[in-house]
Wavefront OBJ file of the C-alpha trace (Angstrom):
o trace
v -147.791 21.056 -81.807
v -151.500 20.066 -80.933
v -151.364 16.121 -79.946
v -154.442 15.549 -81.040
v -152.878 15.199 -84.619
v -150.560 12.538 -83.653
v -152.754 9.291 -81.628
v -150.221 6.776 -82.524
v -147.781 8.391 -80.515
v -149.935 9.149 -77.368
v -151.154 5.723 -77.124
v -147.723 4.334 -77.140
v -146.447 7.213 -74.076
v -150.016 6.136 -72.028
v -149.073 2.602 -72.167
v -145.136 2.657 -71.735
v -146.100 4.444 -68.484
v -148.305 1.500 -67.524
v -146.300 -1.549 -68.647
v -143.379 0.344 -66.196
v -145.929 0.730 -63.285
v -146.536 -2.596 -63.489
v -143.199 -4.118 -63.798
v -142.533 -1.368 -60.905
v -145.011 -2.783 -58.928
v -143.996 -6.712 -59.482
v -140.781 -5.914 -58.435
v -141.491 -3.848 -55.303
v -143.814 -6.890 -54.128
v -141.578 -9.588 -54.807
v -138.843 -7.728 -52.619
v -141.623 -6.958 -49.735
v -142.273 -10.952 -49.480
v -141.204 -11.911 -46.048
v -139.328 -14.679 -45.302
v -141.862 -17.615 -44.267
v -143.775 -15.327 -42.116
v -141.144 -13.972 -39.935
v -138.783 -17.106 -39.669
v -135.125 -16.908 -39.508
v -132.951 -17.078 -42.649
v -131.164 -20.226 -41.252
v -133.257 -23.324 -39.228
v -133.479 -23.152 -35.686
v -129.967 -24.647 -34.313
v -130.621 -28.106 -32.487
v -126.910 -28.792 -31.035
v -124.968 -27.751 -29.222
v -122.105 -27.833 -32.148
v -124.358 -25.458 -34.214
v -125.813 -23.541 -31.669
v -122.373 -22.084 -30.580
v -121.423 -22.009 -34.206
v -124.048 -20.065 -34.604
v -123.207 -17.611 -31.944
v -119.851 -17.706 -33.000
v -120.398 -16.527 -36.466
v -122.397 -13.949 -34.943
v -119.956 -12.909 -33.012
v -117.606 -12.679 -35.942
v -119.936 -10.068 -37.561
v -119.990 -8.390 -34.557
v -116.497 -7.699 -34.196
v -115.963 -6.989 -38.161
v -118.949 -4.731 -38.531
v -120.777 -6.877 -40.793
v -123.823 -7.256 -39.020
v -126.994 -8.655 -40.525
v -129.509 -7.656 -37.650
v -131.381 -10.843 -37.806
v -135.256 -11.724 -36.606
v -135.615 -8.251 -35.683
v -139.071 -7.133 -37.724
v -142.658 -7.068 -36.880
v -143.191 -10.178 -38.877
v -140.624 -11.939 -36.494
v -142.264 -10.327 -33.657
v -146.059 -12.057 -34.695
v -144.068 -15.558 -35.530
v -142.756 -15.963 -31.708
v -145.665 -14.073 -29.991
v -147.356 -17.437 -29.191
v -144.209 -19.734 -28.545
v -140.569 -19.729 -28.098
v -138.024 -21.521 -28.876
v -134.434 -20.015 -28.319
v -131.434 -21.901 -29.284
v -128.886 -20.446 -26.658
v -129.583 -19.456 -22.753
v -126.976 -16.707 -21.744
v -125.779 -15.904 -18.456
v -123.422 -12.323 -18.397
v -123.527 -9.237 -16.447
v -125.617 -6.540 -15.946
v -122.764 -4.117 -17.798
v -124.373 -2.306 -20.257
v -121.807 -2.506 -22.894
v -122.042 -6.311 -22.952
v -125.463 -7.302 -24.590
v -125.365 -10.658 -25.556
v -128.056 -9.895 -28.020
v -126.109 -7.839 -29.583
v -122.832 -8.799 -29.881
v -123.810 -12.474 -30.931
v -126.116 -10.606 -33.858
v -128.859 -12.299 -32.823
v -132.642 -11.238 -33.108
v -136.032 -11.906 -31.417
v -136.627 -15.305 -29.674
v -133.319 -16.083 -30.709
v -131.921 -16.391 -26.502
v -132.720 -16.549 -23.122
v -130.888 -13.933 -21.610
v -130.012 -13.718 -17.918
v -127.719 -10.315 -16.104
v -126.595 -10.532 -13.051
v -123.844 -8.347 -11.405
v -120.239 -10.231 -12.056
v -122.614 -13.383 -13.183
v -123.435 -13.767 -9.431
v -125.808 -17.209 -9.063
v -128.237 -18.108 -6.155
v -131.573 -20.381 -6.696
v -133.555 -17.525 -8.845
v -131.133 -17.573 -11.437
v -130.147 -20.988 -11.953
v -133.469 -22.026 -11.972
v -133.915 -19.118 -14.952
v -130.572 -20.683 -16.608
v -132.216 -24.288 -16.113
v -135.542 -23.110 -17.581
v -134.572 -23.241 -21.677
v -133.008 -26.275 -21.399
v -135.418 -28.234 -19.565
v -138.762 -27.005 -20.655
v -138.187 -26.560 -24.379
v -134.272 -28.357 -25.705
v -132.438 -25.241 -25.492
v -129.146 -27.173 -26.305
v -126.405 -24.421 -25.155
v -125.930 -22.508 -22.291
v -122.710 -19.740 -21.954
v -121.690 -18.200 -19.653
v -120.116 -14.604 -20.568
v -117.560 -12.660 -18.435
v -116.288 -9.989 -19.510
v -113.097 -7.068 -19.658
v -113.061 -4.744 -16.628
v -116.283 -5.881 -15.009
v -117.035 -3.325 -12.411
v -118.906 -6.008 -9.846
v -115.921 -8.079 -9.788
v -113.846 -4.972 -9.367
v -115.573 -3.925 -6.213
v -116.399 -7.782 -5.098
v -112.477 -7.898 -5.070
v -111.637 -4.894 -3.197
v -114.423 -5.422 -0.497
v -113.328 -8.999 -0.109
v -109.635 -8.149 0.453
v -110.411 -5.236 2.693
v -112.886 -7.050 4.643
v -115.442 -4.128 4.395
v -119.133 -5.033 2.965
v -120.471 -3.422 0.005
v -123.735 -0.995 0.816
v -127.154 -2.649 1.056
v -127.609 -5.650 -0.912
v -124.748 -5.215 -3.339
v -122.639 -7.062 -0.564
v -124.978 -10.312 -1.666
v -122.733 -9.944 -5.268
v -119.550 -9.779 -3.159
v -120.495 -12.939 -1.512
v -121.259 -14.714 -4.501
v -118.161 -13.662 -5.962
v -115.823 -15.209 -3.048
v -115.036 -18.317 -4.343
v -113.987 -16.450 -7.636
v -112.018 -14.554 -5.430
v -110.460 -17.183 -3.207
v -109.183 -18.814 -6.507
v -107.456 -15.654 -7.917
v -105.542 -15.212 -4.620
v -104.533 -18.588 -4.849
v -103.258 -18.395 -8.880
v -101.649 -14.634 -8.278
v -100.527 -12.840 -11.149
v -100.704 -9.139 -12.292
v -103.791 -8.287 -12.855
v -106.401 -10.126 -9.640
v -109.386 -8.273 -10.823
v -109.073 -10.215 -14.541
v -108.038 -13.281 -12.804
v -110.920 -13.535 -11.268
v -113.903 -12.522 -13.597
v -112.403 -15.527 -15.641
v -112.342 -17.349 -12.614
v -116.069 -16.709 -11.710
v -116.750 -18.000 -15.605
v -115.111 -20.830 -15.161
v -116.295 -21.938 -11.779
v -119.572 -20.872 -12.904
v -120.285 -22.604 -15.657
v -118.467 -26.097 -13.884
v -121.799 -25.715 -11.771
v -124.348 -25.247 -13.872
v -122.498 -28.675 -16.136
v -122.874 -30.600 -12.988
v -126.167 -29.479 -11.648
v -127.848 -32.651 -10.956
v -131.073 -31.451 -13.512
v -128.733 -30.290 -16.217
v -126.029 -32.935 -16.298
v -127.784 -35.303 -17.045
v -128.525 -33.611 -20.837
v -124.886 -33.009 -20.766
v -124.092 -36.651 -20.378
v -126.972 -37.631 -23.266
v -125.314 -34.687 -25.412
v -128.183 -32.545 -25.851
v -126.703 -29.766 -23.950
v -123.400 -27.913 -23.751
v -122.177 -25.653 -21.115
v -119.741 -23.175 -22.405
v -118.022 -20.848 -20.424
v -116.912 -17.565 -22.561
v -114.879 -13.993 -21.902
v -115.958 -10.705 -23.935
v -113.111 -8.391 -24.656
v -114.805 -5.118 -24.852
v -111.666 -3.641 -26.403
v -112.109 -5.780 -29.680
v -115.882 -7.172 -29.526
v -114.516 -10.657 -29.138
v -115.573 -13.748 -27.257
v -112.894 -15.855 -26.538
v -114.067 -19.027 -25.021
v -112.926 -20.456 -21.704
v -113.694 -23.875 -21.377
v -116.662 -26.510 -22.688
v -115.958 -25.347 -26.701
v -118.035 -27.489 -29.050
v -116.624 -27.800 -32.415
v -117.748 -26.042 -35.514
v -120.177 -28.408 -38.017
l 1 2 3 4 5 6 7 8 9 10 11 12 13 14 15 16 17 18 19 20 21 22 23 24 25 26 27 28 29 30 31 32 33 34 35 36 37 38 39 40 41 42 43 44 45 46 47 48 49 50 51 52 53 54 55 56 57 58 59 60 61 62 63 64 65 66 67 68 69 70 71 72 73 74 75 76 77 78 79 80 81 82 83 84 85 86 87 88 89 90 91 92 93 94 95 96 97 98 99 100 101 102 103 104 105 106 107 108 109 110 111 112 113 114 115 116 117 118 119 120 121 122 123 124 125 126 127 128 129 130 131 132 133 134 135 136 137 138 139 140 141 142 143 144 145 146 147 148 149 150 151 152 153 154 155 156 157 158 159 160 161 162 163 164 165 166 167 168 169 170 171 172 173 174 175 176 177 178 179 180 181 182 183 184 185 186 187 188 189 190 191 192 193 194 195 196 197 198 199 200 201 202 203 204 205 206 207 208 209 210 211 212 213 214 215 216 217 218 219 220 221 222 223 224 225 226 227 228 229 230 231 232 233 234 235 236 237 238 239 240 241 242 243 244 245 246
């Protein structure tokens, strides 16, 4: 049938097919919109009680699968390109299956992050722990042990044998004693897990009496939180300096 003998009917197909396109079109740029140019869903935390809630419930999606992958797009990446302002400083091991990033769900300018072998500590790196806290009100530091840490592991063994660990791994071994010291002291089963808690614990006592970080401790700015990642499960079960949920 030649559609030249039926206009009506043309003229309503030509513009069905452009009222669609632009309803199409309306919706597709309403969905594009991004969130104030790159922000976070949620405000910045400015506690300590809802920065480690916030890690927390990150670490909750973590461990159920539910991840939502958070200030991780280029918008995000043009938002913080001129200034930073991370809510949590964290201090875990070099391991490679423990990346606090990751398993707190957080995104892009979201943490300091600082991995050292067994969370050894000399000047450099409490000075990089110090640095969020004092130069722009980071208000939560954790540190993160974790399950079957290979630097404690080998700390331990060198330690009790009394032979030093090859080139300057033997620096991680030394860090480690006092870790060590206290496991031999508290026994139990399992001396290798008894002391990567210990060298959370002990750690994180430092950096909450550190004569520059105290002090925000005492005001209650800053928390200090010392934390354990089970890398069976995903969880972080936390050690000691908890704040509570808001």
């Amino acid at each position: 049938m030649d559609g030249s003998e039926h206009p009506d009917r043309r003229t309503l197909l030509v513009g069905g097919l452009v009222v669609a396109s632009i309803a199409l079109t309306g919706c597709s740029s309403t969905s594009a919109t991004p969130l104030a140019a790159g922000t976070s869903p949620n405000a910045r935390p400015s506690t300590p009680t809802e920065a480690f809630a916030r890690l927390m419930d990150g670490n909750e999606r973590w461990v159920s699968g539910d991840l939502r992958h958070p200030d991780r797009d280029p918008n995000r990446r043009e938002f913080v390109a001129q200034k930073q302002e991370p809510f949590g400083a964290i201090l875990s091991c070099i391991d490679s299956r423990v990346p606090p990033e990751l398993l707190f769900d957080t995104g892009l300018g979201d943490l300091y992050v600082m991995r050292t072998g067994g969370e050894a500590v000399g000047p450099v790196v409490t000075g990089s722990v110090e640095y969020g806290p004092m130069t722009s009100g980071t208000p939560l530091i954790v540190v993160l042990g974790h399950q079957r840490c290979g630097a404690v592991a080998a700390a331990y063994k060198s330690i009790r044998d009394g032979k030093p660990l090859p080139g300057n791994l033997d620096a991680i071994a030394r860090a480690l004693r006092p870790a060590y010291e206290q496991a031999v002291r508290e026994g139990g089963s399992d001396p290798v897990e008894t002391m990567a808690r210990a060298q959370v614990e002990l750690t994180a006592a430092d950096l909450r009496s550190n004569q520059d970080l105290a002090p925000l401790v005492a005001k209650g700015t800053l928390a200090v939180t010392g934390a354990y990642y089970s890398l069976d499960t995903g969880k972080v079960e936390v050690l000691s300096g908890a704040t509570t949920r808001p």
